[in-house]
C-alpha positions in Angstrom: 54.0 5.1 42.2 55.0 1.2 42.9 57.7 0.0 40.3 56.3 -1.4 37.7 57.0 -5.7 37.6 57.7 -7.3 34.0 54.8 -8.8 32.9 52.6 -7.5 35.2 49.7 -4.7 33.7 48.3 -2.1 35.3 44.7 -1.3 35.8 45.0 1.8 33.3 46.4 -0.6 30.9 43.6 -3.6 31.2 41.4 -1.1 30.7 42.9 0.9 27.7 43.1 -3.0 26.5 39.2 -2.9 26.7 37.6 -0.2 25.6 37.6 0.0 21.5 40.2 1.3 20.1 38.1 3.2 16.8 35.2 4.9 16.6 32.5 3.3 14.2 32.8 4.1 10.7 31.3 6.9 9.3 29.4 5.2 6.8 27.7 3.5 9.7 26.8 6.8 11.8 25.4 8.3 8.4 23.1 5.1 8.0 21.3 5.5 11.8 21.5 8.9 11.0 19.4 8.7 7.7 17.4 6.0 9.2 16.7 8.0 12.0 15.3 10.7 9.6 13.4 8.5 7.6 11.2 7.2 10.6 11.0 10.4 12.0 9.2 11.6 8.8 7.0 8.4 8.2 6.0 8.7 11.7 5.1 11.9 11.4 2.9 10.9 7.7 1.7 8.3 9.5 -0.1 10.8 12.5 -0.7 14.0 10.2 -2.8 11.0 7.7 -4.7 10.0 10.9 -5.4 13.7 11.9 -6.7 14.6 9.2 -9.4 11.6 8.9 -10.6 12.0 12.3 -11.0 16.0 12.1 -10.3 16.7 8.2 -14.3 18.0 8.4 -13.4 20.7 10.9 -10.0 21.2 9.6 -11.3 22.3 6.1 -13.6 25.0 7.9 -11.2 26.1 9.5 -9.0 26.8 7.0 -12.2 28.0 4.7 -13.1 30.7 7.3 -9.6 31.5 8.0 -8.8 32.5 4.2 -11.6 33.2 1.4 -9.3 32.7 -1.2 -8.9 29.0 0.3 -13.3 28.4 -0.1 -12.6 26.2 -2.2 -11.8 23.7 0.8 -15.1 24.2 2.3 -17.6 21.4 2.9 -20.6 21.2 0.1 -23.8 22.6 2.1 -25.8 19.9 2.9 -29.1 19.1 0.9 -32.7 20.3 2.2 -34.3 17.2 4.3 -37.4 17.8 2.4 -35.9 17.6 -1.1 -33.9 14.6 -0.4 -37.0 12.7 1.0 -39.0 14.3 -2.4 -36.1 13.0 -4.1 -36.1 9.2 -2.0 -39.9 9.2 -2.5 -39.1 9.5 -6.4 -36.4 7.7 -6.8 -37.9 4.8 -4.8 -41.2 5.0 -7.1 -38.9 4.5 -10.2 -36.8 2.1 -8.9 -40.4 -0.3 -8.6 -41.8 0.9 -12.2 -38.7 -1.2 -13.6 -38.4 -3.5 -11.3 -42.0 -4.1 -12.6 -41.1 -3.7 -16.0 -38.3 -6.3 -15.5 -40.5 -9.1 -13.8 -42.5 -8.6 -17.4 -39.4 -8.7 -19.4 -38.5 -12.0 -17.4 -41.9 -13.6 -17.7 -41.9 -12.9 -21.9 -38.6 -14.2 -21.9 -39.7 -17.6 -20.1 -43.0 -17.8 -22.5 -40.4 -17.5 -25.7 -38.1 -20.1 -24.2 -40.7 -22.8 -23.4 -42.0 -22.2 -27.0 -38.4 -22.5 -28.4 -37.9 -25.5 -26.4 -41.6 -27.0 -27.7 -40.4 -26.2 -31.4 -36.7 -27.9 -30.4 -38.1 -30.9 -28.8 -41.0 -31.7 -31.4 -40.3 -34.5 -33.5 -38.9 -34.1 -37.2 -41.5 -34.0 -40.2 -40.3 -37.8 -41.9 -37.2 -37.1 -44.7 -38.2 -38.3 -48.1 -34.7 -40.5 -48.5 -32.8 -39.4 -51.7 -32.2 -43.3 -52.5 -35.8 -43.7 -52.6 -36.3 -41.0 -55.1 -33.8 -42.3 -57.0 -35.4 -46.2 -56.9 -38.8 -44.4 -58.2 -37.2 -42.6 -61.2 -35.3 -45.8 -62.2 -38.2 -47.6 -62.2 -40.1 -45.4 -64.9 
């Protein structure tokens, strides 16, 4: 080892100089730490909530048939194709009857406001003026 000059440092002390001299607080590595965890779990919501929309159908038979006393997950059995066109064909009938019945309704309510508008718009009887009456009575 070379004697050591006033003044002059050494590597090992340049970089002893350097490097820090205190680990972070531990306030701060419990805040990445619960940040960390945080993320981790919404991350996690985030993929389970898109799972289940693209294959929640499946999913729920699946567990149906796996368990009986989880049925209650099971998809509602689709309606008959017959029925349901039975059903449109009705349905679509009823739906013209009152659109029908409307059109009627809104003609009768057009007839009643053209009268009201005729009675509105007719000119007033002529007022017997009070002053006259009074003039006539005078007069007697």
């Amino acid at each position: 080892m070379a004697p050591r000059i006033p003044g002059e440092e050494s590597l090992d002390d340049m970089l002893r100089q350097l490097s820090p001299k205190s680990k972070p607080p531990a306030r701060v590595k419990r805040f990445w730490r619960g940040l960390t965890r945080v993320l981790i779990i919404f991350g996690i919501g985030v993929v389970t909530t898109l799972a289940w929309q693209s294959y929640g159908h499946e999913a729920r038979k699946m567990i149906s048939n796996a368990s009986p006393q989880l049925g209650w997950l099971a998809p509602l059995a689709a309606p008959n194709d017959t029925a349901s066109a039975e059903t449109m064909r009705r349905s679509l009938d009823q739906l013209a009857s009152n659109q029908q019945q409307m059109a009627g309704d809104i003609a009768k309510l057009l007839t009643e406001q053209k009268q009201l508008l005729q009675k509105i718009s007719a000119p007033l009887p002529p007022a017997v003026s009070h002053a006259s009456n009074i003039s006539s009575s005078s007069t007697r």
